[in-house]
N, C-alpha and C positions, 0 to 999 in steps of 0.2 A: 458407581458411574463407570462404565464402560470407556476402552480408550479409542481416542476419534482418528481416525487413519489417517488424514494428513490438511495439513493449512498451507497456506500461500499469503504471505501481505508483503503490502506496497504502499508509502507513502505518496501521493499524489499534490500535485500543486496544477491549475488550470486556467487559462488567463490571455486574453488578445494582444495583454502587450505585454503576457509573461517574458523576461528573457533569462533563458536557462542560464548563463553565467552568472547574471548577479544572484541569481537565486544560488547558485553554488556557493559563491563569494560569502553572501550572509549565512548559509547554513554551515560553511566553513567543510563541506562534503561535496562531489562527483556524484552525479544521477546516474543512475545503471541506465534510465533510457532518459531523452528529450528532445524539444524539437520548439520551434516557433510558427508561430501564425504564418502558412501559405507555407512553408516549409515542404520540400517533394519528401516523401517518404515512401522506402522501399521493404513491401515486406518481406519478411524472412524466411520464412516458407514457399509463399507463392512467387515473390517477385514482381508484384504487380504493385502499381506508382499510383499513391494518394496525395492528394496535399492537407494538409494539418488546416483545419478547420478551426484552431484554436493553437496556445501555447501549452506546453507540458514542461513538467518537469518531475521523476519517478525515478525512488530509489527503494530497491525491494531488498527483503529481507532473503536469505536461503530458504527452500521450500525443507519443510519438516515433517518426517512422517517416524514415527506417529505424531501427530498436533503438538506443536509448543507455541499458540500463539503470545504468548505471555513471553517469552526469549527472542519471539521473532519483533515484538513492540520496544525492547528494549537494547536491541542487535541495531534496530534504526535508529532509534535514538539517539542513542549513547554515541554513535558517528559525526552527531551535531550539536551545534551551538546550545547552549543553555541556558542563556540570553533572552529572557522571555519577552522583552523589548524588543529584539529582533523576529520572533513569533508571532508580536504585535502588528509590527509592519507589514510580515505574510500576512498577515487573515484575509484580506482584501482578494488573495487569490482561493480562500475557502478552502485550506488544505482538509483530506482526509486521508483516513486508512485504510484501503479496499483489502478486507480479506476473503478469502475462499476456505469455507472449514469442509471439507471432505469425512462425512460418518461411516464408521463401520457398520453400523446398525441403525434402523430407525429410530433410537429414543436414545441420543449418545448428549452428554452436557459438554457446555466450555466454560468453565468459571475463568473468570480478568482478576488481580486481585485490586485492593484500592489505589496501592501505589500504580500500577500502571494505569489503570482508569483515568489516577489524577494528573499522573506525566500528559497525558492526554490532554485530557481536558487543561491544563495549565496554558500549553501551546495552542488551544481550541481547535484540537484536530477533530474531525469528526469522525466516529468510528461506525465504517461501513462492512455490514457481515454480508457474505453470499454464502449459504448455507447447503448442499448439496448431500440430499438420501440415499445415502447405498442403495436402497430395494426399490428406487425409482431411477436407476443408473444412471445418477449425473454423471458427470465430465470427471473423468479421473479414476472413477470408481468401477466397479463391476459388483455386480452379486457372491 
């Protein structure tokens, strides 16, 4: 199996009357990014003013290259509560795990092993892959 050049994940929480504190409070961690409903948000690059549409709450792993999504599922984790009663209570905002796998080549694999799969699934995170082709130049990559 060939090595995948690099990944990206982020835990995600989504929610109109999410409020990013007590979701900190219960995951007993600080979100790298968050914001609530109607909320002005300025971006970082362009500096142009949105208002949040929704609540967030997003705490990402380091990007890795070459790929470790399996260190980067458990880099977020391991930050948080282990309380899967308190996992319980989140679902309601549908948490997932947006990753981005960047390949070196067209036919590159990611094996999960089951321990993280299940950390996963215990917390009912849902595991969201964006998958990006070197030889069709996604974002990140070049030929």
């Amino acid at each position: 199996m060939a090595e995948l050049h690099q990944s990206v994940a982020t835990l995600r929480f989504f929610g109109d009357d999410l409020a990013p504190e007590e979701i900190s409070t219960l995951l007993g961690a600080r979100p790298t990014e968050s914001c609530c409903k109607g909320q002005e948000i300025v971006g970082r690059n362009t500096g142009a003013v949105r208002i949040a549409k929704t609540g967030s709450w997003r705490l990402s792993a380091a990007d890795r290259e070459p790929e470790d999504l399996e260190a980067q599922i458990f880099e977020i984790l391991d930050q948080l509560t282990q309380d899967l009663g308190v996992w319980r209570m989140l679902s309601r905002y549908k948490p997932d795990l947006f990753c981005g796998v960047f390949m070196a080549s067209s036919n590159d694999g990611l094996p999960l092993s089951a321990k993280a799969l299940l950390a996963l699934g215990q917390r009912g995170i849902a595991l969201a892959l964006d998958i990006y082709d070197a030889c069709r130049d996604g974002p990140g990559v070049g030929p």
